[in-house]
C-alpha positions as CSV (number, residue, x, y, z in Angstrom):
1,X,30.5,-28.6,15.4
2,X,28.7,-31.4,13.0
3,X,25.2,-32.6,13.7
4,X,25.5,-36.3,13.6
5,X,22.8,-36.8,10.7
6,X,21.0,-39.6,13.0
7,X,20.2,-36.4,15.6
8,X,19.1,-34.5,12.3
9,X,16.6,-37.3,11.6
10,X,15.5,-37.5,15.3
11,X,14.3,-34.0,15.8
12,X,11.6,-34.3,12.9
13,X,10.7,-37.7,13.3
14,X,7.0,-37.0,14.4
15,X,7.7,-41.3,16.0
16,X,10.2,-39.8,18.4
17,X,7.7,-37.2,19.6
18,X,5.6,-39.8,20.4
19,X,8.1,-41.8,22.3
20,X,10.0,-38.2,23.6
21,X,12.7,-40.1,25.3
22,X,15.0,-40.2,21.6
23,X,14.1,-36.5,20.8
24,X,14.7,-35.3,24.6
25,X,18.3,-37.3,24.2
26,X,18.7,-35.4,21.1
27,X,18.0,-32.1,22.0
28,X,20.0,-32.9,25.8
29,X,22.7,-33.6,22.9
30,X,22.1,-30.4,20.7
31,X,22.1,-28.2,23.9
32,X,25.4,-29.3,25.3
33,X,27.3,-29.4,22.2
34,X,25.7,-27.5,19.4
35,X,22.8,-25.5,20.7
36,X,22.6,-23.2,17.3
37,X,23.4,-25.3,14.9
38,X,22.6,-25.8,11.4
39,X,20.9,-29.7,10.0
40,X,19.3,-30.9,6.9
41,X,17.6,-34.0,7.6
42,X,16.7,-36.4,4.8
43,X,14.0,-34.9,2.9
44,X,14.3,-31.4,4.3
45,X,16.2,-27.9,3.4
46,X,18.8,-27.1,6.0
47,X,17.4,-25.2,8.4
48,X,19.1,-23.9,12.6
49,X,17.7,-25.8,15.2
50,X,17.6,-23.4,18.1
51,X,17.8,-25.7,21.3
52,X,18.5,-23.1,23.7
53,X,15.8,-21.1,26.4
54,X,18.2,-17.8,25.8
55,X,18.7,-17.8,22.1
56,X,14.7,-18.7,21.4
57,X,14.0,-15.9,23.5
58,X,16.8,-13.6,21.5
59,X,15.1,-14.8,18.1
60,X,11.6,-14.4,19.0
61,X,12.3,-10.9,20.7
62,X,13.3,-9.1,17.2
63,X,10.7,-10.4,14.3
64,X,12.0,-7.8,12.5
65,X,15.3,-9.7,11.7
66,X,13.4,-13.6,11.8
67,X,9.9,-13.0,10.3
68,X,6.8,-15.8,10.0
69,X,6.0,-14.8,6.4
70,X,8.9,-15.6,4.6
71,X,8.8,-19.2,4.3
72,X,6.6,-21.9,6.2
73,X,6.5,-21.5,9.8
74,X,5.8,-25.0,10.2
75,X,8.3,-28.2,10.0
76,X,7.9,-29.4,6.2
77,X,9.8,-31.2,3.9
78,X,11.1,-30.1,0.6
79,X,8.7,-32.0,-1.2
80,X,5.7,-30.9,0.6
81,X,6.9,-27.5,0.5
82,X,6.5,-27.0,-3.6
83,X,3.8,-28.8,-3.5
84,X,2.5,-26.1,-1.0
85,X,3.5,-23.5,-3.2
86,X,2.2,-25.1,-6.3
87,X,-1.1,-25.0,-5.0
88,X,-1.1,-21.5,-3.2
89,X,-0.3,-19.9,-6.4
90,X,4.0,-19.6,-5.0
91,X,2.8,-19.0,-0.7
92,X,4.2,-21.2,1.2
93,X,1.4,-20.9,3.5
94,X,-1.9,-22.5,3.5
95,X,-4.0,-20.9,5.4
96,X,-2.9,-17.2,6.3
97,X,-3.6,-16.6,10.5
98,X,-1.9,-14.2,13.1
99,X,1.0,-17.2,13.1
100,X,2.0,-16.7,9.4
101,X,1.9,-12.9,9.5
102,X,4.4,-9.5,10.1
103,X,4.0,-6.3,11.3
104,X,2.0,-4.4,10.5
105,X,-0.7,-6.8,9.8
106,X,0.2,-9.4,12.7
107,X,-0.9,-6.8,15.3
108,X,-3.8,-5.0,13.1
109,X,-5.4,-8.4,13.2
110,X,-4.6,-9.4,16.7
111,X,-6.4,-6.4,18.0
112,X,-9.8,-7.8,16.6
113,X,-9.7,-10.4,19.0
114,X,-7.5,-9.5,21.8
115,X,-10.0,-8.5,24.0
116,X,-12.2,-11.6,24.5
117,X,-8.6,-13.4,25.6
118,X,-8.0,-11.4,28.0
119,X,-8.3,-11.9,31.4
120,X,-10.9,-9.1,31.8
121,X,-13.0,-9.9,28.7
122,X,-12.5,-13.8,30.0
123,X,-14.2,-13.2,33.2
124,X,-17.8,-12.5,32.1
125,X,-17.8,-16.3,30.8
126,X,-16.3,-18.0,33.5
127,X,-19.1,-19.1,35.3
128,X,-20.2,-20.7,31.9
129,X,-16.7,-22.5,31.7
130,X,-17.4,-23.9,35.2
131,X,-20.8,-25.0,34.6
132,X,-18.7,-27.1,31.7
133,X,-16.0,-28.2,33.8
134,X,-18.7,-29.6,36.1
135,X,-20.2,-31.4,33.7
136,X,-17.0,-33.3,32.6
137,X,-16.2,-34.0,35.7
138,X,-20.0,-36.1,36.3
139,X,-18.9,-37.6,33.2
140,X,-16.0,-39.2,34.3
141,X,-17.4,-40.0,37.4
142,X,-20.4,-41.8,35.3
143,X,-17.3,-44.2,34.5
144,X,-17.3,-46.0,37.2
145,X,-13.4,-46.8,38.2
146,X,-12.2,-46.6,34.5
147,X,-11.8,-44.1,32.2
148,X,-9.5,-42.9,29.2
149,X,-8.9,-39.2,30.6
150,X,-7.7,-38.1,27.3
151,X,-10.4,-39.3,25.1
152,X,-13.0,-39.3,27.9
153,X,-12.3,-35.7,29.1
154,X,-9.9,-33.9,28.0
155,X,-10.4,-34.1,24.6
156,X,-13.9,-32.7,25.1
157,X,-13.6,-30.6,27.6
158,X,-11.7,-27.7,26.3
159,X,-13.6,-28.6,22.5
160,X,-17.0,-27.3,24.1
161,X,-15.2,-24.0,25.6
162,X,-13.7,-22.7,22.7
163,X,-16.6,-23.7,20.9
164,X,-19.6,-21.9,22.7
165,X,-16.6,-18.8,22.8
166,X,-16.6,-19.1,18.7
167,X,-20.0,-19.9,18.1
168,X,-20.3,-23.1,16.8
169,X,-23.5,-25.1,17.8
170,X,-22.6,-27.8,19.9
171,X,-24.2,-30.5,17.4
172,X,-20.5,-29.3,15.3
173,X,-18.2,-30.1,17.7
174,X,-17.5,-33.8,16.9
175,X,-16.8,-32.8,13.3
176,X,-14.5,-29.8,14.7
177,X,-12.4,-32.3,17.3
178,X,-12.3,-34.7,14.0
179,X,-11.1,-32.3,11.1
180,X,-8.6,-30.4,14.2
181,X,-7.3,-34.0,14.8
182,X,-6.6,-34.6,10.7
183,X,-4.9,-31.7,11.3
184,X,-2.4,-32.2,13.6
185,X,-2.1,-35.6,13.0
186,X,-1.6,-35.8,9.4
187,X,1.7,-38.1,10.3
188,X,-0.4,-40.5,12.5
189,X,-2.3,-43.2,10.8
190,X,-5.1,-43.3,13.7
191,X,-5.8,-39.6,12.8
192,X,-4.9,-38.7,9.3
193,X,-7.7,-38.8,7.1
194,X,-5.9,-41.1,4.8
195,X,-6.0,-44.1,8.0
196,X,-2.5,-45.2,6.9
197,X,1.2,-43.8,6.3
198,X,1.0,-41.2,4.0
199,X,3.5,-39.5,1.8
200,X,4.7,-36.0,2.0
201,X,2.6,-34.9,-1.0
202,X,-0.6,-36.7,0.3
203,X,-0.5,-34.9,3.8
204,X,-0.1,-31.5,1.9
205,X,-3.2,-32.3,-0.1
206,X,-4.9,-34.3,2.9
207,X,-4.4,-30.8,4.7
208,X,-5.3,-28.8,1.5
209,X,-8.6,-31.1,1.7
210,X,-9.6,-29.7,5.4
211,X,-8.9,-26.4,5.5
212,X,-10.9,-26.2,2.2
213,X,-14.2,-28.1,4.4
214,X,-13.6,-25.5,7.2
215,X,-13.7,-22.7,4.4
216,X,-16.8,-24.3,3.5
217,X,-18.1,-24.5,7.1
218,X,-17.2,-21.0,8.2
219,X,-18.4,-19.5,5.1
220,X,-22.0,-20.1,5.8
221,X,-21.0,-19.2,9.7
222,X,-20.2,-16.2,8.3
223,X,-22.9,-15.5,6.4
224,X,-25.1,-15.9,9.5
225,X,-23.4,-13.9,11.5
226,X,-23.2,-11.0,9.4
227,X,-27.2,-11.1,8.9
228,X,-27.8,-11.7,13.1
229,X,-24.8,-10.8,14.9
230,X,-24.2,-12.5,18.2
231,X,-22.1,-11.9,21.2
232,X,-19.6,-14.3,20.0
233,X,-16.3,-14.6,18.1
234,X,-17.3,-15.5,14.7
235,X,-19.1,-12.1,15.2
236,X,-15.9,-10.4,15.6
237,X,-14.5,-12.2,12.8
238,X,-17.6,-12.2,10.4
239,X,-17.6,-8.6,11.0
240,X,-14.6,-7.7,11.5
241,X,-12.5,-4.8,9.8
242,X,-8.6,-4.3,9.7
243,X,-7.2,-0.5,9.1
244,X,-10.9,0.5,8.2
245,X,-11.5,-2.3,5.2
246,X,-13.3,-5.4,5.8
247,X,-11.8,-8.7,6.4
248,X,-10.4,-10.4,3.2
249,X,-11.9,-13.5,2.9
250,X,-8.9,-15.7,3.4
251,X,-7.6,-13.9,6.5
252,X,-10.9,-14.2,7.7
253,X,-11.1,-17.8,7.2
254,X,-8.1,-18.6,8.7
255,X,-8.7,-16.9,11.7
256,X,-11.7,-19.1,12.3
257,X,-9.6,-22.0,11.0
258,X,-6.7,-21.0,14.1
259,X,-9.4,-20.4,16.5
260,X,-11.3,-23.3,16.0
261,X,-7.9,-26.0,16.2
262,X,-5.3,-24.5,18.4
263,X,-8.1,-22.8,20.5
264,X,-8.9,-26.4,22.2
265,X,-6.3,-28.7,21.0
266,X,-3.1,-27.5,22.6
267,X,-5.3,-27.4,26.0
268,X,-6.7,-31.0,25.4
269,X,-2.7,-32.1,25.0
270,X,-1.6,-30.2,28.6
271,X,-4.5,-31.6,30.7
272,X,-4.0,-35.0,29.9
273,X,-0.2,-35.0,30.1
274,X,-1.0,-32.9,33.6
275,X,-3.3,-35.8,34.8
276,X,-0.4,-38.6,33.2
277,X,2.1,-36.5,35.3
278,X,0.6,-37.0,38.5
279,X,-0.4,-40.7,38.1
280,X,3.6,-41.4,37.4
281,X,4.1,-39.2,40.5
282,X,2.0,-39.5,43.7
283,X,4.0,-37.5,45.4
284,X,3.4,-35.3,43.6
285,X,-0.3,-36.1,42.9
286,X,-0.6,-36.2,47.2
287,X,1.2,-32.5,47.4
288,X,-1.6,-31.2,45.0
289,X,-4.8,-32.9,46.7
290,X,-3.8,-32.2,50.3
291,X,-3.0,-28.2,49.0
292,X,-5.7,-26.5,45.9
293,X,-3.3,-23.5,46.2
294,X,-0.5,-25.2,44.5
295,X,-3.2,-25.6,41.5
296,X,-1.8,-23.0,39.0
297,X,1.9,-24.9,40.2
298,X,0.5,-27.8,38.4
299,X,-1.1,-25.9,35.6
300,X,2.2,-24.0,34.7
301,X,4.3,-27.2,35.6
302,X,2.3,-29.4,33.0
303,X,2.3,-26.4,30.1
304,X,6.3,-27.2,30.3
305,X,6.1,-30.3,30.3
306,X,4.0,-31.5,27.4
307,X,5.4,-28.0,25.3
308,X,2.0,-29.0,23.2
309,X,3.6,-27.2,20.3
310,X,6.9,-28.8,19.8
311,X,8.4,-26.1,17.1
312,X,7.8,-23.1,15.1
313,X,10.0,-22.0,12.6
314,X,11.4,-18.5,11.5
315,X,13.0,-17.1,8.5
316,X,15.8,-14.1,8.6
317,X,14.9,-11.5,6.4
318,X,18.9,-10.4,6.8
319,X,22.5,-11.5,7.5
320,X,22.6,-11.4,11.5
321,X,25.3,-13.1,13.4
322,X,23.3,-14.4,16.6
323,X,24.5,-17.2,19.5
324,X,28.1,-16.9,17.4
325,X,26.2,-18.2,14.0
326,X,26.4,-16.3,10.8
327,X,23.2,-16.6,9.8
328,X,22.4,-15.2,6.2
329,X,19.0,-13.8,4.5
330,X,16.5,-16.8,3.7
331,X,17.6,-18.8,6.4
332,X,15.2,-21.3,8.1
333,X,15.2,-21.1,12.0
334,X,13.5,-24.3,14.3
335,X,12.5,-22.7,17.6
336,X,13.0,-25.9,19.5
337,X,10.2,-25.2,22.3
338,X,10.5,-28.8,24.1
339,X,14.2,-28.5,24.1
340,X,13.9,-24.9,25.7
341,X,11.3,-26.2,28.3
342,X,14.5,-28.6,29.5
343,X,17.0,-26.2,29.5
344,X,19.4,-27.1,32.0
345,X,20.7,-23.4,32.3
346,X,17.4,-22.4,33.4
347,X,15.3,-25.5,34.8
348,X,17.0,-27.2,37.8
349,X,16.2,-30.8,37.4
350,X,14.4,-30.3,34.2
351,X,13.1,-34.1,33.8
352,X,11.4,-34.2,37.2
353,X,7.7,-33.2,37.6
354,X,7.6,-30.8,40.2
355,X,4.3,-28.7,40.7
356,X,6.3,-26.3,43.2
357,X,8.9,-25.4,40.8
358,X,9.5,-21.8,40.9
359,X,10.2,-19.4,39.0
360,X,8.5,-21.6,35.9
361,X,8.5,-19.3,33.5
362,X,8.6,-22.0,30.5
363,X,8.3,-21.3,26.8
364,X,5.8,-23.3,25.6
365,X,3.5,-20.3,24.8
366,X,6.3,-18.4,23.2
367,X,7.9,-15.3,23.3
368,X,7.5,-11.8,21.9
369,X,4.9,-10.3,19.6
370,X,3.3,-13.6,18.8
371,X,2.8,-14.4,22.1
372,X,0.2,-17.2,22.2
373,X,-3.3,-15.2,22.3
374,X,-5.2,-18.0,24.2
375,X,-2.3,-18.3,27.2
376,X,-5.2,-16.9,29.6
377,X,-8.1,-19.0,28.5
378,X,-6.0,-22.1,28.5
379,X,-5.0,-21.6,31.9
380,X,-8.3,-20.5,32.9
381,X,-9.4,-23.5,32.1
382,X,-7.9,-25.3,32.9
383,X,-7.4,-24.2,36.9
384,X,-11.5,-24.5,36.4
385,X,-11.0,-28.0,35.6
386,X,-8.8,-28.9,38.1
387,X,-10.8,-26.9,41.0
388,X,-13.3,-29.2,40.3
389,X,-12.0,-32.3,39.7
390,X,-9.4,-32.3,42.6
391,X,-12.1,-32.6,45.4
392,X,-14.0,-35.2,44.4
393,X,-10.8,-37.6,42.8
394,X,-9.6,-39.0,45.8
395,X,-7.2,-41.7,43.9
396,X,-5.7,-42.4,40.5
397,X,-3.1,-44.4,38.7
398,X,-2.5,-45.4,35.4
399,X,-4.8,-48.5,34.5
400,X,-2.2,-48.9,30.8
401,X,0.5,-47.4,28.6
402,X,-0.7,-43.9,27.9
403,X,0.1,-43.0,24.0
404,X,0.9,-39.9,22.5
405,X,0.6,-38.8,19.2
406,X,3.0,-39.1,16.5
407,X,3.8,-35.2,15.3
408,X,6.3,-33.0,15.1
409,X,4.1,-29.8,15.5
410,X,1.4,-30.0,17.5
411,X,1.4,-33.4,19.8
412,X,0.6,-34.8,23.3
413,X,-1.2,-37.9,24.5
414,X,-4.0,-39.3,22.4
415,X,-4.7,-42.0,25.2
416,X,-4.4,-42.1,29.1
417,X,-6.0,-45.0,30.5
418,X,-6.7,-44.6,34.2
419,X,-8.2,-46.4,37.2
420,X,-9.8,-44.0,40.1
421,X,-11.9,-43.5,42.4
422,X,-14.4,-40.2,43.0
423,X,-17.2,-39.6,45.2
């Protein structure tokens, strides 16, 4: 069946992410009447937007057939992919991290750091996470009745986490939350670097420009580290060596690079669209206060609903027929994570917050091989956070129009205005 080219436009407008009510209509659109179906939006190659919860899961389940390395595994135009190229010497990648990379590599560098994510190897700093939760939490209370919980708390809150957990002094982590922002929201004139609309070319070279300053940052990080290793992650990384060599220089930058952004930002994005949630729903906001058991309800309940990271794409290395689409060699695939996350087939009553829905076993950290190595911290965290917070918030409601951001990767609210009360 034909796309109408409007729904082509909508799924990559980063505007529509912010708003989410025209791309939810979209994909609601693309699911019932061409869930694997191939677009080109203006300004982009064609590529298959995979709307689905069962054919994500069928892609992502054989990276053999739909690698990460082929092409860009991130949403970008035509434009802004040659220029990509152009300045990567023919890569369409600009910084090489476990998201950009096959097997065998993808698991000979996951293995460096795989142990402090897991649970076990998360334990020995959770006392330490508290001791920050706490202190967000007498933050907001120093408020008074009026806060901006995502700018206020959870912004910062997951920042100083992933930070100690890397290594970076905590006199860095403005300019970390500021260059991860750039980032992400290169298509958002309140972030970008640029402070206005930008082009397609400018955005590649505005996010040329800040992975080149973390380079610079983490360069001397690792020069430190190598002379007086720590018990921290840049030790790992500053140290580390894949199949007996060391670390080349650009893998090892990006891994700093990955851990430094998507380590607090997709957790920022899911706490404030948690605490958002329950302001729009008291019932449910009552259900969770009177019962701290249905905590990790809420946790798993917000994850699938803000899908922080709205899309990654894939590239077939071969002709595959998948979901009755002939899909051929060089193919561009958009794993459609929000639209998965409101799968009718497998969500009943997919746009309602419910914090007792069960099973949730929502997407939003991917599937397969390239699972999302921070799943555990992020939800330790955050149940850390909301422990704490839960008890002493004994009211809230929105005090404004919350905001998201306006991106098509990476994007949740960049304001929640609240009035509460907390004793």
């Amino acid at each position: 069946m034909n796309v109408p080219q409007s729904t082509a436009d909508v799924i990559v407008d980063p505007k529509a992410y912010a708003d989410r009510d025209p791309v939810d209509e979209a994909f609601a659109w693309l699911r019932r009447n061409a869930p694997f179906a191939q677009v080109q939006p203006k300004d982009y190659d064609p590529f298959w937007a995979v709307t689905r919860y069962a054919d994500i899961q069928e892609v992502e389940r054989q990276p053999e057939i739909f690698g990460n390395g082929g092409r860009s595994v991130i949403l970008t135009t035509t434009e802004a992919d040659r220029k990509v190229r152009e300045l990567m010497n023919g890569s369409p990648h600009l910084v090489r991290t476990l998201v950009q990379m096959d097997a065998p590599d993808h698991m000979a560098y996951r293995r460096l750091t795989q142990g402090a994510f897991l649970p076990q190897g998360l334990k020995r700093i959770e006392s330490r996470v508290r001791e920050i939760a706490r202190e967000a939490v007498e933050k907001m209370a120093s408020f008074g009745e009026h806060c901006d919980f995502a700018r206020d708390v959870s912004f910062l809150y997951p920042l100083r986490v992933i930070m100690e957990l890397l290594g970076v002094p905590q006199s860095d982590e403005a300019y970390m939350l500021k260059l991860t922002q750039e980032l992400f929201g290169g298509a958002d004139p309140d972030l970008n670097r640029s402070g206005a609309e930008v082009d397609k070319i400018k955005a590649v070279e505005n996010r040329h420009a800040i992975f080149t300053e973390l380079e610079g940052y983490f360069s001397q990080l690792t020069e430190d580290r190598r002379r007086c290793p720590r018990d921290d992650v840049a030790t790992i990384i500053a140290n580390g060596e894949v199949n007996g060599c060391p670390m080349g220089h650009k893998e090892a930058m990006s891994y700093y690079t990955i851990v430094a952004t998507a380590g607090h930002d997709t957790t920022s994005n899911t706490l404030a669209g948690g605490l958002w949630a329950l302001a729009d729903n008291p019932d449910q906001y009552a259900k969770l206060k009177g019962n701290p058991a249905l905590i990790p309800g809420h946790i798993d309940e917000s994850i699938r609903w803000e899908s922080p990271i709205k899309h990654f794409m894939r590239c077939a290395t071969r002709d595959v027929e998948i979901a009755g689409a002939q899909v051929k060699a060089g193919d561009w695939l958009m794993m459609c994570y929000q639209s998965a996350n409101r799968d009718e087939a497998v969500f009943d009553d997919p746009f309602r917050y419910n914090i007792e829905r069960s099973p949730n076993r929502h997407l939003a950290f991917g599937y397969g091989p390239h699972l999302c190595l921070g799943q555990h911290l992020g939800r330790m965290e955050m149940r850390i956070l909301w422990e704490e917070l839960l008890p002493r918030l004994d009211h809230v409601e929105l005090d404004g129009q919350p905001v998201r951001f306006k991106a098509n990767f990476v994007c949740g609210p960049k304001s929640v205005p609240i009035r509460f009360k907390m004793h």
